[in-house]
C-alpha positions as CSV (number, residue, x, y, z in Angstrom):
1,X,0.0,0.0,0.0
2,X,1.0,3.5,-1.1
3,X,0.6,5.5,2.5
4,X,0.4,8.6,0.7
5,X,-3.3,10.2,1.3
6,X,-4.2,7.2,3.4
7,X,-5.7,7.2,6.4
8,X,-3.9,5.7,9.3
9,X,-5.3,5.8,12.6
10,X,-3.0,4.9,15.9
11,X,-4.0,4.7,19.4
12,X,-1.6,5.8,22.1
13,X,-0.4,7.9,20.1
14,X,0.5,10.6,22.5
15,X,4.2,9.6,23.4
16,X,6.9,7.2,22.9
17,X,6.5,4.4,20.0
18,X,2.7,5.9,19.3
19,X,3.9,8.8,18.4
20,X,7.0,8.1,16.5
21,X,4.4,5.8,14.2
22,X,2.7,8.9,13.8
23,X,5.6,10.9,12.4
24,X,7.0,8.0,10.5
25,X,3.1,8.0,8.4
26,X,3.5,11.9,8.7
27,X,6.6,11.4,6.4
28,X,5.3,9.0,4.2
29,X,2.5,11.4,2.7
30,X,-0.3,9.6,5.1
31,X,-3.4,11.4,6.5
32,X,-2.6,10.7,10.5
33,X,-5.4,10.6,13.0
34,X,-3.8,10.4,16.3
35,X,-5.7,8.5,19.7
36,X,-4.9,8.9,23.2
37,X,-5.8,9.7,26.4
38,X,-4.1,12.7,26.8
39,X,-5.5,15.9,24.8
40,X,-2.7,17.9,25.3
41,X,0.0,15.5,23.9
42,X,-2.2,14.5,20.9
43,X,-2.3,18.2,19.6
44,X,1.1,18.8,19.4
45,X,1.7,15.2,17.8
46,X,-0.7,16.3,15.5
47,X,0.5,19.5,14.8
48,X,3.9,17.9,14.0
49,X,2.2,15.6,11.6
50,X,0.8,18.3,9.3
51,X,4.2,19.8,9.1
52,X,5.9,16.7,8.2
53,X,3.1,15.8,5.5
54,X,1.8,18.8,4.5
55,X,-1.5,17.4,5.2
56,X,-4.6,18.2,7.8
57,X,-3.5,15.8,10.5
58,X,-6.1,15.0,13.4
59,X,-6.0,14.5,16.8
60,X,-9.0,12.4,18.9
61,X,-9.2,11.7,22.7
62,X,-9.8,8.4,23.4
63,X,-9.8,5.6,25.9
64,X,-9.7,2.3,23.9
65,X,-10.7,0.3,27.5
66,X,-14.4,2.1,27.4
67,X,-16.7,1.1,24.7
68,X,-18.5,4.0,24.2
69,X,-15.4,6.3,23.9
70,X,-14.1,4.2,20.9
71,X,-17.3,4.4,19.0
72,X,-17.3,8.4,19.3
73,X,-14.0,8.2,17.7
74,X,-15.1,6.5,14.6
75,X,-18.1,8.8,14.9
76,X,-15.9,11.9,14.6
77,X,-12.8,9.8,12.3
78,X,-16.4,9.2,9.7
79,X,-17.8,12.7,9.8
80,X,-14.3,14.1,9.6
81,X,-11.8,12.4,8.2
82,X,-13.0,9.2,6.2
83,X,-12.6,5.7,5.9
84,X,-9.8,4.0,7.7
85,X,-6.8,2.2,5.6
86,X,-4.6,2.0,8.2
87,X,-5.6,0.8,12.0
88,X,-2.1,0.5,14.3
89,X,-3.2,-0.4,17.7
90,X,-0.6,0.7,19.9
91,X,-2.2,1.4,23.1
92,X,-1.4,-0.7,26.1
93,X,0.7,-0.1,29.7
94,X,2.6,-2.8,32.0
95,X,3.2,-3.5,35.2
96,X,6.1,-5.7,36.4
97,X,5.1,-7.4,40.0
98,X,5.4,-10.7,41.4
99,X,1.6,-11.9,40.6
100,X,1.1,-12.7,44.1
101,X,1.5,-8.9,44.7
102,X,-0.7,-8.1,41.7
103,X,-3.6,-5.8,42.5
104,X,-7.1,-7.3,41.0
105,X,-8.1,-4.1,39.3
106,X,-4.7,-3.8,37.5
107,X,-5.2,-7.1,36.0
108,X,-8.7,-5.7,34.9
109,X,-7.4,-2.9,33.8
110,X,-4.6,-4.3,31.7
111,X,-6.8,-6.8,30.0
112,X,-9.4,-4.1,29.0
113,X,-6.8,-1.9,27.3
114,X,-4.2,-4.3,26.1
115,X,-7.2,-6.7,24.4
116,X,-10.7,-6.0,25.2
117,X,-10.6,-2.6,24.1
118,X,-8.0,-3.3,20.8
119,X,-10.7,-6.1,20.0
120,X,-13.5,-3.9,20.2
121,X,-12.3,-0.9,18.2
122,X,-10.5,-3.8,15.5
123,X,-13.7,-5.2,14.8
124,X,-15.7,-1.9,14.0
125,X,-13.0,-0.6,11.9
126,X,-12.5,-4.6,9.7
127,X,-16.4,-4.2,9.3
128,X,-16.3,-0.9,7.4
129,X,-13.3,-2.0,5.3
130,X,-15.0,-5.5,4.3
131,X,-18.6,-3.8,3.6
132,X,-16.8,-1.1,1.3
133,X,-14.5,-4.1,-0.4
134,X,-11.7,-2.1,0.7
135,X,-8.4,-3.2,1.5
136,X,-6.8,-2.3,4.4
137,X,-3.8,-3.1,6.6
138,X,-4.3,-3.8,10.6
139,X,-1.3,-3.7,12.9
140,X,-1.2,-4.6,16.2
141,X,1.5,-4.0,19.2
142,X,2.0,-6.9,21.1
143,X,5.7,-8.1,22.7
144,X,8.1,-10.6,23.0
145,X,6.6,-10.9,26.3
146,X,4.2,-12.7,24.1
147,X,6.2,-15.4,23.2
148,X,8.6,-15.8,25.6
149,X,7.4,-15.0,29.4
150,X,9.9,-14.0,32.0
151,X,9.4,-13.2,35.8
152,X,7.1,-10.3,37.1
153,X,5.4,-10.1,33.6
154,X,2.4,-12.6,34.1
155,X,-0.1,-10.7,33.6
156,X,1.8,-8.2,30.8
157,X,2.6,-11.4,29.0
158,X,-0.5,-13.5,28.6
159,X,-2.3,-9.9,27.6
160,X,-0.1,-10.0,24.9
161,X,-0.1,-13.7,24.4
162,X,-3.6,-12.9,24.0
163,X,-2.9,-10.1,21.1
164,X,-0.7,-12.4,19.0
165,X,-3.8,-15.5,19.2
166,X,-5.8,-12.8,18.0
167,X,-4.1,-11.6,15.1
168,X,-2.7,-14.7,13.9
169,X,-6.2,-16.2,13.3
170,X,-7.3,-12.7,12.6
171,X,-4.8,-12.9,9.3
172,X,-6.2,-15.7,7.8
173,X,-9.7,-14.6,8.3
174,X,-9.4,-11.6,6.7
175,X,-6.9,-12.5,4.4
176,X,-9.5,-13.6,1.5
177,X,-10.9,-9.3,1.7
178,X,-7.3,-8.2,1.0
179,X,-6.7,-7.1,4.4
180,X,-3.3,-7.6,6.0
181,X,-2.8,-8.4,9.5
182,X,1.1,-7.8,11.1
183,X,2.0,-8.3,14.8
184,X,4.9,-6.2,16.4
185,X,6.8,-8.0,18.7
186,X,9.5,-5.9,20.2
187,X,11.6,-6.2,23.3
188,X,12.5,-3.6,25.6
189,X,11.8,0.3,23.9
190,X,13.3,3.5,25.6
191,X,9.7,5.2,26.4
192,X,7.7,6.6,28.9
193,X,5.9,2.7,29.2
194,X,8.8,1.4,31.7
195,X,7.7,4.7,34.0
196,X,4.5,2.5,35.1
197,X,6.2,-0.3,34.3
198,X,8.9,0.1,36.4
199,X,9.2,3.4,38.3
200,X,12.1,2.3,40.1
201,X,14.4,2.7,36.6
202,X,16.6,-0.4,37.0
203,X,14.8,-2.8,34.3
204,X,16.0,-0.2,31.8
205,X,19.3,0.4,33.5
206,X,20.4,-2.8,33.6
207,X,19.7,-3.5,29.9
208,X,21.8,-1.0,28.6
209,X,22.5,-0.4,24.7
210,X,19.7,-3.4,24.6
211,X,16.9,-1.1,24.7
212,X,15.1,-0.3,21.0
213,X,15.2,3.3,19.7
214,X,11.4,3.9,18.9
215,X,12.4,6.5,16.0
216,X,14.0,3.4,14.4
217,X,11.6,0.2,15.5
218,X,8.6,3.2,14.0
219,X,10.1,3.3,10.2
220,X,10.1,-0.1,10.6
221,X,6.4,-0.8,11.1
222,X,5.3,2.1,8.8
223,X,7.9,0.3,6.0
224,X,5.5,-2.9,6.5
225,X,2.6,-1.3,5.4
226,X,4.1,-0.2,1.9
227,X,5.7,-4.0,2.0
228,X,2.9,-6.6,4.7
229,X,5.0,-9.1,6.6
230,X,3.3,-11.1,9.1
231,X,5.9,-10.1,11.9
232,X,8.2,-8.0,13.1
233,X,9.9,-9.3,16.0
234,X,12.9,-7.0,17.5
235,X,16.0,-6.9,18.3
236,X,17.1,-9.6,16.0
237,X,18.6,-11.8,19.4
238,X,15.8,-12.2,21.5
239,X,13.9,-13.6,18.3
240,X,16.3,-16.1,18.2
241,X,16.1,-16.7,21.8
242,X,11.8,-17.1,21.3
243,X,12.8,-19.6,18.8
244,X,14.8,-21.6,21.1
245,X,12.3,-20.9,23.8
246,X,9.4,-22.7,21.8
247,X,12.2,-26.1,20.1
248,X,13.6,-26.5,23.7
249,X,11.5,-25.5,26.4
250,X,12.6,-26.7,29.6
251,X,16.4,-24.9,28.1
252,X,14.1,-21.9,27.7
253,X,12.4,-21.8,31.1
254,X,15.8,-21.6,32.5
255,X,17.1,-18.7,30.2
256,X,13.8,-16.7,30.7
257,X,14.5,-17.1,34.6
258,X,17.8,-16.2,34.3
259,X,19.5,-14.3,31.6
260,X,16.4,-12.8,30.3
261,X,15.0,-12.2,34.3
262,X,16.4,-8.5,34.6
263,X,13.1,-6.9,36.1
């Protein structure tokens, strides 16, 4: 797909990897639409994205865990933007506690934005782009947490367990109405996400250069739109170590406990 005058819609896109998506379309001609909590952040985001594309860029609050928030996005995306080619579901948080210290309403809470919510607002936007015979591309954020679980991210990983079981059947259903479906697994990104994560700091600390540049790991995902693969799965070493996790997993329980375990 040709992002230029396309329409490409991304939750959380206030900060961090949302955000670098957004100037990434920006650059690539597309019509952004910008989602997120926080007002503020989204206007400037916004802003930035009509200088870089020489477009009208839009910005739209919205809390992708509460049903009726999403649909009075599409409302306003319908009225005042258009159809939808592009849907990158980025919004999502973590938490990284020892389950047994897990608070019930964060599990909740993570589930409703991390799956319920992506599921929800997925759904609506598929619908439009089948009944109009349009193709479309859907790309949604999940982790290497997904595939290879490690200490204090129980809850973070089976949300995102949950996101990659989704789009991989999600792919082949909608594969026959020409719509493409790619999954984003990356490991650790320098953003704003490890503040809730972690507030303490160390996680990042401790991983050093390892941590993804989200300018970088952002051209990437809008580069799979102009050319659909069915994963992008970063940095190139913990791939291989999911590999290894799924051929050899009693090898893999004790790397995820150990040399992966830096939470």
């Amino acid at each position: 797909m040709n992002l230029q005058d396309k329409v490409v819609l991304v939750t959380g896109g206030s900060a961090g990897l949302g955000e670098q998506i957004c100037y990434a379309a920006a650059k690539k001609g597309a019509i952004v639409v910008t989602c997120a909590r926080r007002i503020n952040l989204i206007g400037q985001v916004k802003e930035k994205c009509a200088e870089l594309s020489g477009k009208a860029a839009y910005a739209f609050q919205l809390d992708v865990a509460e049903p009726n928030s999403v649909d009075s996005l599409l409302e306003k995306v319908a009225a005042e933007v258009g159809p939808i080619d592009v849907l990158i579901n980025n919004a999502g948080f973590g938490i990284f506690e020892n389950f047994t210290d897990f608070e019930r309403e964060n599990i909740f809470k993570m589930f409703e934005v991390n799956v319920l919510g992506m599921m929800v607002l997925t759904q609506k936007v598929v619908l439009d782009m089948v009944a109009a015979a349009r193709p479309g591309h859907i790309i949604n954020i999940a982790s290497m947490a997904g595939k290879m679980a490690t200490p204090k991210s129980t809850v973070y990983s089976a949300t995102k367990f949950a996101v990659l079981g989704f789009s991989n059947a999600l792919r082949l259903e909608l594969k026959p109405a020409n719509i493409a479906v790619t999954t984003v697994n990356p490991g650790p990104i320098k953003t704003e996400f490890f503040d809730k994560a972690d507030p303490s700091g160390n996680y990042l600390q401790t991983l050093g250069n390892h941590v993804l540049d989200p300018e970088k790991l952002a051209r990437r995902i809008i580069a799979s739109v102009e050319h659909p693969k069915r994963e992008i799965n970063a940095p190139g070493y913990m791939e291989i170590a999911a590999r290894f996790y799924t051929l050899f997993p009693t090898m893999g329980d004790f790397l995820a406990g150990g040399l992966f375990n830096k939470k």
